[in-house]
DOFIBA-845728 format. One record per residue (C-alpha): x, y, z. Coordinates in pm, whole numbers, plus 50000, padded with zeros to 5 digits. Layout:
N
XYZ ...
***
This chain:
355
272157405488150 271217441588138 271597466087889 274807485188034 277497478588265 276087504788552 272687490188582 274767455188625 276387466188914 274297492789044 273037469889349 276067451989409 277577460489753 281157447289658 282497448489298 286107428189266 287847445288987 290547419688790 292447411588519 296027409188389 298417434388320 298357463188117 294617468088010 294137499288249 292137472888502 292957506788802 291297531088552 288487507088459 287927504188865 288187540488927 285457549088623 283147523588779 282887538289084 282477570888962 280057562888746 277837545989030 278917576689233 276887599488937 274437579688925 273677581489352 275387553689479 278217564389812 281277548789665 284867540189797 287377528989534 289817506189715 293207496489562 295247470689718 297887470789407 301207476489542 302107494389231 300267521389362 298577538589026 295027545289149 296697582089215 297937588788908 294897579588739 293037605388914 296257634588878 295767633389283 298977640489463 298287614889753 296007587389796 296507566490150 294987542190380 291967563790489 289337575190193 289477609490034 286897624589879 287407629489493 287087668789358 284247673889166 282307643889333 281407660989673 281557628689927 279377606089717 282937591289568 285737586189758 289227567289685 291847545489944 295067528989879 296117497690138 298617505790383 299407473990493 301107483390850 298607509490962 295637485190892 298087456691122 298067477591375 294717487691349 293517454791353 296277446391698 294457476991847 291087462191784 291367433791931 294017434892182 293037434492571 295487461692705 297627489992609 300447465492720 300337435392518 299637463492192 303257474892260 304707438592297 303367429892007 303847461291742 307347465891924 308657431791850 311367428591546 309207398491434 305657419991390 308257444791179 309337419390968 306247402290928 303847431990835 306817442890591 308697412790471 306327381590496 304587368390182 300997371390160 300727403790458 299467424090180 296517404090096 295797389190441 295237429590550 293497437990184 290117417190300 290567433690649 290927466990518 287867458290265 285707441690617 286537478890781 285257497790499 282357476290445 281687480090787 281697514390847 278147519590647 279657543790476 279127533490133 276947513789965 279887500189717 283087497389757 285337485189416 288127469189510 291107470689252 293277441189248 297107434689184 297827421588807 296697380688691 297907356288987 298207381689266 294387389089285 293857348989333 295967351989584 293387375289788 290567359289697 292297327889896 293307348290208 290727348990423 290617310690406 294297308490446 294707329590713 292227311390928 293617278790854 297427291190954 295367302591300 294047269891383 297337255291275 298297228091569 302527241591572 300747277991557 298407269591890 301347250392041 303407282692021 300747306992142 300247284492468 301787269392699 301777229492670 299547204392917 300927184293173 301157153092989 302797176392710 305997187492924 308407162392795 307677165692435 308387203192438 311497194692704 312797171292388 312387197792192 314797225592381 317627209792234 316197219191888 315717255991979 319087254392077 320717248191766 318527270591576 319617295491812 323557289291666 322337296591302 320087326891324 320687337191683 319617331792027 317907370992036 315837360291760 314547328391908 314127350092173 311707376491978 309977348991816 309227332792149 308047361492303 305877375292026 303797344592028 303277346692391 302087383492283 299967374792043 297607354192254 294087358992296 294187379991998 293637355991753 290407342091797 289317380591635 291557380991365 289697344191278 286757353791325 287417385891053 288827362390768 286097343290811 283327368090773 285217383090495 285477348490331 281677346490368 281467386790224 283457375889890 281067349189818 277707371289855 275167369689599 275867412389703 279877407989512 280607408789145 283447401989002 284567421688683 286697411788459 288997437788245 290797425887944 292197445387611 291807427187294 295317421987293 295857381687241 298297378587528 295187399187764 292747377587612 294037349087665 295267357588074 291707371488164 290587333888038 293337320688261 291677341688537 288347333388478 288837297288565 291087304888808 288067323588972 285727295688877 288147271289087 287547284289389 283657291989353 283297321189223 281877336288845 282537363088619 279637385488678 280847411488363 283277413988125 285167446688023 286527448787715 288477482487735 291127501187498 289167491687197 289457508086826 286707533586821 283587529886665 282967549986384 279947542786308 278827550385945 281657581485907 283107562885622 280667564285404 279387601785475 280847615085224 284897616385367 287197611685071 290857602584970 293127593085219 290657599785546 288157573785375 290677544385353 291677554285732 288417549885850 287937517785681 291117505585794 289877513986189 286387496186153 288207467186016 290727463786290 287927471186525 286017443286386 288877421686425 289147429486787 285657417686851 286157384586666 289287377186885 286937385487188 284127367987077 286687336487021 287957339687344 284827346887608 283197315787417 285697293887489 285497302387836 282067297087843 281427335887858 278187349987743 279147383987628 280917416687730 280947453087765 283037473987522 284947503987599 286347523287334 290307540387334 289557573487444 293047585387251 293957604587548 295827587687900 293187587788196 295397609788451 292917632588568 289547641188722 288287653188366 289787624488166 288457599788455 284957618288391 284807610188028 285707574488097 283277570188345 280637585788080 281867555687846 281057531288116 277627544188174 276577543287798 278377507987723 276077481887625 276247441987651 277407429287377 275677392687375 277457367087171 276027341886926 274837305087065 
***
C-alpha cells in the first residue's frame, strides 16, 4: 500500500466512491478529485446520487449533466451531476437509424414513464453516462460518487442486468415480429392482450406495442455499452474507495458493503476513515494547563477510541488498513473549505493494522 491516499489512486482511471450514509462519502469524492486535479491529473467528479449534494459541497449554484469547470481549478477539475433523461435520449440519439424512429420512441408515454418512473433507470444511465465521459478522453479520472449503502450495489450490477433484460426471450419476442411457425402462439395470445386492455386500457397496450416496435434495431448498441462498461468496472484501471465515520452504525454498513462488493468480484482498493477527532499530537503535554489540559486529553482519548473501533472492524473484514481524515470543525460548502479537505487527503497516510 502506499504511503498516502493520492499516490494510491493517482494512476487509477476510474475511482468508485462508496459507503453508507452520513459520513460525507460526496465531500470525500469531491476532495479526491481535487486533490488529483492539484497534483496534474484532468479530473471529472461524477455524482449519480439523486440527493443531489455534490453542489452544495462546492457552494456552486448549479451542477448538471454536462461537466463544469470548478473556480480556482482552471479546467484540470471539473464536476457533473446525472440527468437521467438527457443521457436517455442521448443514448436513443446515438444509436438510432433516423430522425423518425428518435421521435417514436422519446414521444411515446411509455419512454416518459420509463426514463422517470421505472426502477433501476437511474443506474442503468449512471454507467452510460460514466462510458461517455470515459470516452471522451477528456480526463484521465473520473470519481464517480455513489447513492448511500445498497443503492451503489445496485450500479455496480447494471450493466449486467441491463444486458440480460435485452437478450430477454418475452423482450426479443416483443421487439419482432414472430416466425411462421410462431403465428398461432402469438394468435392465442390476442385474447390475453385483450383483457389487459379492460384493466389498464386499450391506448396503453397500444403505446406499449408500438414503442417496442420503435425500439428495434436500437438495442444491439445499448448491449453492447453495458457490456463494455461491465468490463470498465472490473479494470485493474478502477478502485473502489470506501468512506466510513467511526460511528458504529458506519462501521459496521461500510463492512456490509465491503462484502457486498466482494460478492460480485470486486475489492476494496482504500479505506477512508473521515470525520475523525483531531489529532493533537503532543499539545497536551506542552505546557497547556487547567481546564484546556483535561480537554485535550479527553480528545486524544476519544480519538484513540475511534481507531480501536476501526481497527476492530476493517480486521474483521479482512481489511488491511485505512486512511484517516480528521474533522475539519467547519462544514465543507465551499471552494475554500473543499481546498482544505482536499489538502487533508493529500497528506493522509495508511494507517497499516497489526497481523
Amino acid at each position: 500500500m502506499t504511503a498516502t491516499l493520492v499516490e494510491g489512486l493517482a494512476d487509477q482511471h476510474t475511482i468508485v466512491c462508496l459507503g453508507p450514509g452520513g459520513v460525507g462519502k460526496t465531500t470525500t469524492a469531491a476532495a479526491v478529485g481535487a486533490a488529483l486535479s492539484r497534483n496534474g491529473s484532468r479530473v471529472c467528479v461524477l455524482t449519480i446520487d439523486p440527493a443531489r449534494r455534490l453542489a452544495g459541497a462546492l457552494g456552486l449554484d448549479q451542477v448538471g449533466n454536462d461537466p463544469v469547470s470548478v473556480p480556482g481549478f482552471g479546467d484540470s477539475f471539473k464536476v457533473a451531476m446525472l440527468d437521467a433523461r438527457i443521457t436517455f435520449d442521448e443514448m436513443v440519439r446515438r444509436y438510432a437509424v433516423s430522425e423518425q424512429q428518435i421521435q417514436e420512441i422519446t414521444r411515446n408515454p411509455v419512454y416518459w414513464n420509463l426514463v422517470t418512473r421505472l426502477s433501476g433507470t437511474q443506474e442503468y444511465m449512471a454507467f452510460e453516462r460514466l462510458w461517455e465521459l470515459r470516452e471522451s478522453g477528456m480526463f484521465d479520472t473520473i470519481v464517480v460518487d455513489t447513492p448511500p449503502a445498497q443503492a451503489a450495489i445496485d450500479f455496480l450490477h447494471a450493466p449486467m442486468r441491463l444486458a440480460g433484460f435485452l437478450d430477454n426471450r418475452i423482450f426479443k419476442f416483443l421487439l419482432k415480429p414472430p416466425p411462421f411457425y410462431l403465428r398461432p402462439l402469438a394468435t392465442a395470445t390476442r385474447s390475453l392482450i385483450r383483457q389487459m386492455a379492460q384493466v389498464v386500457g386499450a391506448q396503453v397496450i397500444d403505446d406499449t406495442i408500438q414503442f417496442f416496435q420503435a425500439f428495434s434495431g436500437i438495442e444491439d448498441g445499448f448491449r453492447e455499452r453495458a457490456e463494455a462498461t461491465s468490463t470498465l468496472l472490473a479494470s485493474s484501471m478502477t478502485s473502489y474507495l470506501l468512506v466510513t465515520s467511526a460511528r458504529p452504525d458506519a462501521l459496521a454498513g461500510s463492512m456490509r458493503i465491503a462484502g457486498l462488493l466482494a460478492e460480485i468480484g470486486h475489492e476494496v482498493a482504500a479505506v477512508a476513515v473521515n470525520r475523525l477527532t483531531p489529532d493533537f499530537g503532543d499539545l497536551p503535554r506542552s505546557g497547556v494547563a487547567g481546564p484546556a489540559s483535561q480537554l485535550m486529553e479527553e480528545l486524544a482519548a476519544e480519538r484513540e477510541q475511534e481507531l480501536a473501533a476501526v481497527a476492530r472492524h476493517l480486521a474483521a473484514g479482512s481489511l488491511p488498513g485505512f486512511f484517516p481524515l480528521d474533522d475539519l470543525g467547519i462544514e465543507v460548502a465551499s471552494i475554500g473549505t473543499l481546498a482544505l479537505m482536499s489538502d487533508a487527503i493529500r497528506s493522509s497516510v495508511f494507517v497499516k493494522l497489526a497481523g
